[in-house]
N, C-alpha and C positions, 0 to 999 in steps of 0.2 A: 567158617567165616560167614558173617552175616551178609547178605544182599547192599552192596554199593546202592545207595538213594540219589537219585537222579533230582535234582529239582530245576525244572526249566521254566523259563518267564521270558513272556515278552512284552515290549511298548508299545502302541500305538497312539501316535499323534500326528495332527494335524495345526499348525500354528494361525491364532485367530488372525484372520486380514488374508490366509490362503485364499485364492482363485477357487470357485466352486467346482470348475471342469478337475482342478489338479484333484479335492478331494475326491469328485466322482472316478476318477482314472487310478489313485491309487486302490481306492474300495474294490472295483474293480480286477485290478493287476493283482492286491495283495491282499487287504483283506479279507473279503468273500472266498478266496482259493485257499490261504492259510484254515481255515478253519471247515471248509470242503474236504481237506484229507485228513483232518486230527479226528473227524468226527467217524472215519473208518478202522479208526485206531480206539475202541471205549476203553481198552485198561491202560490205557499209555494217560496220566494223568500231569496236567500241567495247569499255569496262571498267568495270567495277562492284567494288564493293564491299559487302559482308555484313557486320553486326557479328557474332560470336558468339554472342549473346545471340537474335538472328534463327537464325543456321544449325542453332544445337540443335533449335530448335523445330522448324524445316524438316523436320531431319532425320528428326523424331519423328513426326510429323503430315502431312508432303507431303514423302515420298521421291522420287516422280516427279520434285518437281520440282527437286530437285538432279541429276537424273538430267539431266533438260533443260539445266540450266548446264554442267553435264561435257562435254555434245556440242556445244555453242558453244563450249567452250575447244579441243577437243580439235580441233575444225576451224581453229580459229585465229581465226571470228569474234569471240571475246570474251574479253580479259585481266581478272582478277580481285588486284584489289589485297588486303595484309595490312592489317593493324593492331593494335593492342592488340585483344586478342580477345574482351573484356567491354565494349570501346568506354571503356574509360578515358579520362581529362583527361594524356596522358600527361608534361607539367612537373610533373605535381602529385604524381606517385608518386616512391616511391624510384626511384633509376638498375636495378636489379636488379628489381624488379617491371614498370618498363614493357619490360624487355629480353626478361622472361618471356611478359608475353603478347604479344609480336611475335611470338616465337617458338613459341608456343602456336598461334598465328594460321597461319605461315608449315607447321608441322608438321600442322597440320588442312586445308588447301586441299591439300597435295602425297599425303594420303592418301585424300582426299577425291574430288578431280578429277584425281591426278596431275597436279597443276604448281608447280613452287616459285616462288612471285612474286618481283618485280621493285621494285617500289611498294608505295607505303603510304597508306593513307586515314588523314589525320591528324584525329584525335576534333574536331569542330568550327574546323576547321582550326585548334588554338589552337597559335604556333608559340613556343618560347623559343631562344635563340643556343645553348644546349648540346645541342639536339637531336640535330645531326648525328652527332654522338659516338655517342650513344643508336641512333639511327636504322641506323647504319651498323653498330654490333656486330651487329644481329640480320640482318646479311646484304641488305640493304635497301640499292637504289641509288638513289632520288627519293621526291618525296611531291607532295603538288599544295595548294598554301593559296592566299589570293584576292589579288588585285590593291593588296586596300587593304594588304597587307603591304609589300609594293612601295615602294607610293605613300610610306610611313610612311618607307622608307629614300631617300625622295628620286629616284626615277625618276618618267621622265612614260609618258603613256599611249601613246606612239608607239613603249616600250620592252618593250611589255607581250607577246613573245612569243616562242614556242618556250621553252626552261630555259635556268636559271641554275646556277651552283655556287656553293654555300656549303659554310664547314669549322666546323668547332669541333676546335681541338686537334692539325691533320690530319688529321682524318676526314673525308671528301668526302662530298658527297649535294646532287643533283639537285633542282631546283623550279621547279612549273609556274605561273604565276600564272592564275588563275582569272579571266576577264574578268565583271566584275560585271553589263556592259550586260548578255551570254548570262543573268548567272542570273538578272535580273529578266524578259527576253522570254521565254523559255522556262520552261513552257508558256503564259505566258500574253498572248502576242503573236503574230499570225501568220508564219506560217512563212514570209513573205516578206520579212518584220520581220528573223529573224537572217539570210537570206543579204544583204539588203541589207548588214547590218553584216558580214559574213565578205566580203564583195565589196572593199566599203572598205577594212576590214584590210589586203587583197591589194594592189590597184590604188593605194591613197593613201599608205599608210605603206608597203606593201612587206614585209608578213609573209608569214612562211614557216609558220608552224604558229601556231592559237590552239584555248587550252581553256577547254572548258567543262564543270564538275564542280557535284553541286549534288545534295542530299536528291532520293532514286528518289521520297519517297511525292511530289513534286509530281506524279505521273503517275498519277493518282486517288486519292492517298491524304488530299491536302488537300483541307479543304471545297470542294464542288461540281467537284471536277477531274476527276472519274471522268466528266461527260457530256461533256465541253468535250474530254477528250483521247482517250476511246474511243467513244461510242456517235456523236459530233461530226466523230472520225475527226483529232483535230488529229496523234496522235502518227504513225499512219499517215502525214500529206500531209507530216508533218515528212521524214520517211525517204523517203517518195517523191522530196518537191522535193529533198534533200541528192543522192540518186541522180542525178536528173537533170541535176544540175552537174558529173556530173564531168570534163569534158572542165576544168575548172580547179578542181574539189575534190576532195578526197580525203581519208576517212574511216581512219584509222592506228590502233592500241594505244599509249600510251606507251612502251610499250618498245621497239617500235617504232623509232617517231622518235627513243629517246633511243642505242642502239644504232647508226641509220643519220645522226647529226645531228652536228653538235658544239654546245657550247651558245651562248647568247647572249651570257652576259660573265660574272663572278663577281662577286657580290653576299652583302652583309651582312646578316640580314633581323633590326629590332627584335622585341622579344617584342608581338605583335598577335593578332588576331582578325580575323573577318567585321568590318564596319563598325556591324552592329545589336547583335553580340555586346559589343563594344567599349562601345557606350551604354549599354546595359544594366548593365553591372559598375560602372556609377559609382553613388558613393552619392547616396542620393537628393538634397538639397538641389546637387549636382554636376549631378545628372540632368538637375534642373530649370535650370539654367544653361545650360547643353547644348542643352538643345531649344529655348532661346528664342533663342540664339545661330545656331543652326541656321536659326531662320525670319528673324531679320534677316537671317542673309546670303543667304539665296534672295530677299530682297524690296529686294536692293543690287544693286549691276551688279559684285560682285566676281564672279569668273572661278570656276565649280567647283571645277575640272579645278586650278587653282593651291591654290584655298584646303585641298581634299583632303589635302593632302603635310602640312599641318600643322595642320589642325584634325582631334584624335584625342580618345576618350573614355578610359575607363583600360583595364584591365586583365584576363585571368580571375580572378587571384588577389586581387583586390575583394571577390567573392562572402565571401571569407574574413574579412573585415572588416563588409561588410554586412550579414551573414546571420549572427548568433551562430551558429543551427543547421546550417548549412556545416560552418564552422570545427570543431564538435565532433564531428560526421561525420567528417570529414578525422582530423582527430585522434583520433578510436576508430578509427578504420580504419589509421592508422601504429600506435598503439597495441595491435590486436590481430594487426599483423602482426608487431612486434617479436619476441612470444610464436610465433607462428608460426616466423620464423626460425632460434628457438634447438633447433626440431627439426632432426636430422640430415635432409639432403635427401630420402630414400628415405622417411621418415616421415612429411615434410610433401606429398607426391603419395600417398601408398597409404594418408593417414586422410583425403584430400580436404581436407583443412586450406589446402592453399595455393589448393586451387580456387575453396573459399567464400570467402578472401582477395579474390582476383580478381574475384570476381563481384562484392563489397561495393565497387569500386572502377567500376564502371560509373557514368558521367559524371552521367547525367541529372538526379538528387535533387541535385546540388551545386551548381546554380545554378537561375538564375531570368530569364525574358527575356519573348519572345514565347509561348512555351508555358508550361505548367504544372509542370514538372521539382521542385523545393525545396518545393512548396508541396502535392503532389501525397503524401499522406500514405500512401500503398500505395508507393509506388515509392521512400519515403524507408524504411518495412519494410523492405521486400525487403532494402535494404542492409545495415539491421540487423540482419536475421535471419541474412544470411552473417555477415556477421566475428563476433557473437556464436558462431554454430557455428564457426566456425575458430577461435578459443578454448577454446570445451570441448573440442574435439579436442586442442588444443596441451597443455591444462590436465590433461588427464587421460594424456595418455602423459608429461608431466614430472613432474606434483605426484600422480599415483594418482587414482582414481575417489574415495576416500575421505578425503580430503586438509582436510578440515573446512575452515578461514575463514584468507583472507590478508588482508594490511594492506598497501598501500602507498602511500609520501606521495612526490605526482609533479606537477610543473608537465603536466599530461600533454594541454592544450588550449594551452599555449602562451600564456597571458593574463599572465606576471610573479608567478603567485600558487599555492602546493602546493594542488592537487586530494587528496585522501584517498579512495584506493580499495579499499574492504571488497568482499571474495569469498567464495563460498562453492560446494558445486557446486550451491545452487538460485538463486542471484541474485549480481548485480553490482550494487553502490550504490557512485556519483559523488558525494561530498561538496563542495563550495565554501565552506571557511570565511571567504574574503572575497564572496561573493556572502550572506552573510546566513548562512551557514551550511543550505545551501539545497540536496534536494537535487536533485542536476543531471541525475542517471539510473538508473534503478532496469530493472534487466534479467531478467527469468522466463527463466529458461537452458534448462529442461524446452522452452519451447516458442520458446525462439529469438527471444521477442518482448523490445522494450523499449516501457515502459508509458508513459513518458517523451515520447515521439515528437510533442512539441506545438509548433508554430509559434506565434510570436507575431502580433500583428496589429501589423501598421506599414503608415505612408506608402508608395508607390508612384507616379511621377511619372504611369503612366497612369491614377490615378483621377481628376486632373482631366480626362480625357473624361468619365469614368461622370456626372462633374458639369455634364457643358456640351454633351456630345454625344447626339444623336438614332439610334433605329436606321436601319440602311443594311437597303440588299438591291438583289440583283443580278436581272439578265431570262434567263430560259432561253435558250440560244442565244448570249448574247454572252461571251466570253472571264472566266473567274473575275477575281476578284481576287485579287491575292497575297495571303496572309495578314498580310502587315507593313503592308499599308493598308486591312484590313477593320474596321470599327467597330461590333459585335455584342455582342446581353444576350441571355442566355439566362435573365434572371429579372428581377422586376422588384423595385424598393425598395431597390436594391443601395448608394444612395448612403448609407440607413439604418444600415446596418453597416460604414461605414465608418469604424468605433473603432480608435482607436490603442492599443498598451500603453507603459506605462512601463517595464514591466523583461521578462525572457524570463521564457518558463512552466516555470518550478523546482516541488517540491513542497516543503514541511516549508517554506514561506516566511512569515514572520512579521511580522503587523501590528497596530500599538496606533492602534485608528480610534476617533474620535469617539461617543459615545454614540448618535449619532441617525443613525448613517451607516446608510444603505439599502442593499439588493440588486440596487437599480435601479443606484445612484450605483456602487457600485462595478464592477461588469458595465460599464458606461459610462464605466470612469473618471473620473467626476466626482468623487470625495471625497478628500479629505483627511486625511493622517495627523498625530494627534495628537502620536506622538512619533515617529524615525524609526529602522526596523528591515530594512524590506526590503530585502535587495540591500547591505547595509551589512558590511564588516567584523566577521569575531567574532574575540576573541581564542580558542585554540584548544590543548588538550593532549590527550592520549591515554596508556593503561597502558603497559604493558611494554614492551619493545622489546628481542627480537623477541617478538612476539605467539605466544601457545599458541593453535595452532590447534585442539584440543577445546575453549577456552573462550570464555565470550561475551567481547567485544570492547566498549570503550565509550570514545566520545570525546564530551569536553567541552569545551563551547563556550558566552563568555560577551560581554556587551556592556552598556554603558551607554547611554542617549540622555536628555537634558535637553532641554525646548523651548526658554528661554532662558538668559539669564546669570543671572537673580535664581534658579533654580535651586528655582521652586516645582514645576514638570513634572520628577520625576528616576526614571527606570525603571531596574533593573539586573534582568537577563534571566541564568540560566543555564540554558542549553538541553542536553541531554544522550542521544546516543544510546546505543542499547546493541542491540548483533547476536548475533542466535544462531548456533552455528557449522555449524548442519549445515539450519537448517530457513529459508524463505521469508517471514522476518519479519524488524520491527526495531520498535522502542519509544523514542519521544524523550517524556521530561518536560521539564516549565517549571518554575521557578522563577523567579516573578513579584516582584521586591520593590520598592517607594516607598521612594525615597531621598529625597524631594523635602519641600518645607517643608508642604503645602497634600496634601488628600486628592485621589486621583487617580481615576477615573471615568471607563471606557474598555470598549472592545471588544477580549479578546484575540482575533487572529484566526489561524488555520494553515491555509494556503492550498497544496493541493496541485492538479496537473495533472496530469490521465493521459488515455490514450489504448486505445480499443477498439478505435480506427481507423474506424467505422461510428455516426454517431449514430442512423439512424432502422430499423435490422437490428435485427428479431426477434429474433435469437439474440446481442445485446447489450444487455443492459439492467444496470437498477440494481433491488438487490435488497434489501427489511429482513428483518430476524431472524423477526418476526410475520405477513410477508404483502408481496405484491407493491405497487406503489407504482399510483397513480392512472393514471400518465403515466412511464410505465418507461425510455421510451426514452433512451437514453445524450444525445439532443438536447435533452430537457425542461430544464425550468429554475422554479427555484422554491424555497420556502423550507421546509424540514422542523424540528417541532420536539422539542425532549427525545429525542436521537436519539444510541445509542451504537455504533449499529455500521452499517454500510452497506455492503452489498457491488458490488461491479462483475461483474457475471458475464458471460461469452464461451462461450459452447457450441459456438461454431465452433473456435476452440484450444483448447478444452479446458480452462480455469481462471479461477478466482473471487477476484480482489482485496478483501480487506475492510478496513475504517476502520473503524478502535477509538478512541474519545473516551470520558476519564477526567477529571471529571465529563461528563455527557448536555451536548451543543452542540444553538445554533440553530443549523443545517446550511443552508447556502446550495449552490446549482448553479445554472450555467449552459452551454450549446457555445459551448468556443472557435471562430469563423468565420472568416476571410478572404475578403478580396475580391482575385481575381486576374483574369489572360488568361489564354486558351488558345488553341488555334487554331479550336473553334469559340465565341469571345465569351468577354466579362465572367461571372464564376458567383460565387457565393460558395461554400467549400468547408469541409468538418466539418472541425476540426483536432482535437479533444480534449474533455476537462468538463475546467472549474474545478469544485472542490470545497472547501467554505471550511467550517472548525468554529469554531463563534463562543459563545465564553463574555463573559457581562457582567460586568465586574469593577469593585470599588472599592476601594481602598485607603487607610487613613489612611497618615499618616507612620509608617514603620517597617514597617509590614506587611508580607506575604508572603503567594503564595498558591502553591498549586501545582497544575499541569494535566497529562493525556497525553495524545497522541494517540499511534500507533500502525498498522502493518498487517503483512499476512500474507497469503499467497497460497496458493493452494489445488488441487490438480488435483483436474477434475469427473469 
């Protein structure tokens, strides 16, 4: 019987918008040490993959140690796989951007290490049927996704080795399946755990090669792995005992094997995931189905290994439906590549324009699972900050540095409904005349930032742990936990903040509340709208067409609401912005009128959300016109009163947000929180301030009133 072929892979990434110290602490903890013991092992051969977003860094800050990977390739111990090179989602880009950064990818390893790769590290294995097409333009012969894609196309587990081919169109391309038992033992099973399983493979099924592929940081870079795999010595005895087998194993590169092999058979693969990626993407009331369906059948005598092939969660492209703020990521991110595009090629590389493109396309802020990715408001920035700069680059070599204000009315999120998008070269403002006329993103182009950048609070199927489960903790010395069965608070009273919203966090959002409605009630969503405005339909026109960009710009937007059919509640609202063409502000009036039989007696309110990014940072606070506030910080919360102007100031970027209210409002604040996971525990996380301007109003029949609110931003 031939030699069992061993093929191991691992990932390494770091996602763009990471903390410098986190990427120096894991280099550090994991990978400097990962590759310190492989390098005492030279016949034990293996492949790795680097995202882009890691290799820059490397580059910049630990030269050495790309120096070190050079001389493992260059010996032949180590192959190094491509990929999208900012670690993109690559189904989710255009066909022409994920073929860029392959190639992006493939052009930086062969100048780098001298080697042009073979394989491809596919972005959280997430696979679609047109890939190979993709995959194979950029010179790519395999990729490696996990077992459960397999499974998903109807193989059993006896089928689960060496590669397959699969085509899209004719294009050929190789795949490895990923045995799942490897990525749960490994590291966190002893090492005699996987050869028992690699022996089996051999002697019971009669494989010829199995792999194992799976995130480098498990190799100190997740909680508590750093004593368990180096000071514990696991990764060593791993390398050591795999040595000792060879008289029937044998450690290969994939290209390797896929050069010296023929493959297994050819195979159709459904668009899938990991198995946890998979649960995750389902919405939530799905989720909870899901997980309960999951534990009857582990508490049945149905068959795993059977029920596997057809019990599947959804999809990645979920996230896009689950998560408004995905969805409109993804879509400013096609959005500002569009504008990118229509530069000649040689302009979109030498203004950096396609690079920040790219970079805004790095995976991680687009979903949400076991880590913290979507929820993680620095790393949903980062993204921002590129495509908004690959905009003003686009925008200013088409339209001129001095190009005053554009207009354009665009389904541009994809919801069925014209978005209206007003520009100028100091902001970008996202209107939604069917979201209430609300707006949906307001961009400081100066500093690349969107102010906008607020999660809302929702459901999540892992809060019923927070609500029923007790803290764990593990014993020095014994094997970590995976992170996917760890149960950790890193704070306590989390179940407290577990508020849900009603709608996503828009600014300029408008509500007629009850008299007696509180700051408590509403921060809590507990109160009730007297008539109903928020989120609602406006009808909607705008001046010229085409707009003069030296003049202000002003759209109008109107609505009725009744509370019932006898028609004594009757509000008729027109709302009206107006943009200047060249400066950092806009000005919306109200025009409040009682259509209704009976005098009306309400709260107007205009509720906006924005983001500092930091609620409890010194160099972010909230600012008044006479003097600093009690309790400054962007996380206070509380009620101000006869209050016309309020500023947001950032001294870390550089600029000062202010709110203008025409007549003086009761000023209401609170931080937007969430409650999410990570991989160390339960945390609740700063997303944003609500800030709410609150006039008291009454109206007989017939009357009218009129309000403004208003802002304008500022460089310090």
């Amino acid at each position: 019987m031939e030699k069992l072929k061993f093929l191991f892979g691992i990932h390494n990434h770091q996602p763009l918008g990471n903390f410098d110290h986190v990427f120096e602490e894991v280099y550090r903890q994991c990978y400097w040490p990962y590759f310190e013991v492989l390098q005492q092992f030279p016949k034990l051969k293996t492949t790795a993959h680097f995202s882009g977003c890691l290799l820059e860094w490397l580059k910049a800050h630990h030269p050495e140690y790309l120096e070190t990977i050079g001389g493992l390739v260059q010996s032949g111990q180590l192959e190094l796989l491509s990929g999208g090179f900012y670690e993109p989602i690559l189904p989710s880009l255009p066909e022409e951007d994920a073929i860029g950064q392959i190639r992006m990818m493939n052009d930086f390893l062969e100048a780098e290490f001298g080697c042009r790769p073979q394989g491809l590290w596919l972005t959280e294995r997430i696979w679609s049927p047109h890939l190979p097409k993709i995959i194979a333009q950029a010179d790519i012969r395999y990729t490696i996704v996990d077992d459960t894609h397999f499974y998903y196309a109807g193989l059993q587990e006896r089928q689960m080795h060496g590669y397959y081919l699969t085509e899209t169109e004719g294009f050929s391309l190789g795949v490895f399946p990923i045995s799942k038992t490897l990525r749960y033992s490994i590291p966190f099973a002893l090492p005699e755990v996987t050869l028992e399983h690699l022996r089996r493979c051999r002697e019971e099924w009669g494989f010829d090669a199995v792999t194992y592929a799976d995130d480098g940081e498990k190799f100190g870079g997740w909680p508590e792995t750093h004593q368990w795999v180096y000071k514990e010595k696991y990764l060593y005895n791993l390398f050591a005992a795999l040595e000792e087998q060879s008289d029937w194993l044998e450690m290969v590169t994939f290209g390797e094997y896929l050069d010296e092999h023929p493959p297994t058979g050819r195979v159709y693969l459904p668009m899938a995931s990991y198995e946890e990626m998979m649960e995750w993407s389902l919405p939530y009331e799905a989720g909870l189905s899901f997980r309960e369906l999951k534990k009857e059948l582990q508490a049945s005598k149905v068959d795993e290994a059977r029920a596997r092939i057809f019990l599947r969660g959804g999809q990645w492209d979920n996230f896009l439906t689950k998560y408004e703020e995905s969805n409109h990521l993804h879509k400013r991110m096609l959005y500002a590549g569009g504008k990118v595009k229509q530069l000649p090629p040689g302009h979109q590389e030498a203004s950096g324009a396609l690079r920040a493109l790219y970079r805004s396309q790095c995976n991680c802020a687009y979903w949400h699972g076991l880590f913290g990715g979507l929820y993680l408001n620095y790393l949903r920035h980062a993204l921002y900050a590129q495509l908004i700069a690959a905009e003003n680059s686009a925008d200013d070599l088409l339209l001129g540095t001095d190009r005053g204000l554009s207009v354009e009315t665009v389904d541009f999120n994809k919801d069925g409904f014209d978005e209206v998008i007003i520009s100028n070269p100091q902001i970008n403002a996202f209107i939604s005349p069917a979201r209430g006329g609300a707006l949906m993103e307001l961009d400081y182009r100066p500093a690349c930032f969107n102010l906008s950048n607020v999660l809302c609070r929702r459901p999540e199927v892992y809060h019923q742990d927070i609500l029923t489960a007790g803290k764990t903790g593990g014993e020095t010395g014994d094997p970590p936990h995976s992170i996917h069965s760890r149960v950790r608070f890193k704070e306590e009273g989390l179940e407290e903040k577990l508020i849900y919203d009603r709608w996503d966090r828009y600014s300029f959002m408008d509500h007629c509340l009850a008299p007696g409605t509180s700051l408590e009630q509403f921060k809590n969503n507990r109160h009730e709208a007297l008539l109903c405005f928020e989120v609602q339909p406006y009808q909607w026109e705008h001046g010229d067409d085409p707009v003069d960009p030296q003049a202000p710009f002003v759209l109008r937007l109107q609505r009725e609401s009744t509370g019932d059919s006898s028609r004594e509640k009757h509000l008729a609202v027109e709302k009206t912005y107006t943009f200047d063409p060249q400066e950092a502000k806009l000005e919306v009036s109200y025009s409040l009128q009682n259509k209704g039989e009976k005098r009306l007696d309400f709260i107007w309110m205009v509720e906006h959300n924005f983001t500092l990014l930091a609620g409890d940072a010194a160099d972010r606070t909230y600012v008044l016109p006479e003097g600093w506030l009690e309790d400054s910080r962007m996380a206070s919360a509380g009620v101000l009163s006869d209050i016309q102007t309020l500023g947001m100031r950032d001294e870390f970027f550089g600029f000062e947000l202010q709110l203008n209210y025409s007549p003086a409002v009761e000023l209401w604040r609170f931080p937007v929180e969430t409650v999410s996971q990570s991989e160390e525990g339960f945390e609740s996380v700063y997303q944003g301030s609500c800030i709410a301007g609150c006039w008291r109003v009454q109206l007989e029949p017939g009357q009218s009133r009129q309000v403004q609110a208003g802002l304008g931003i500022k460089k310090l």
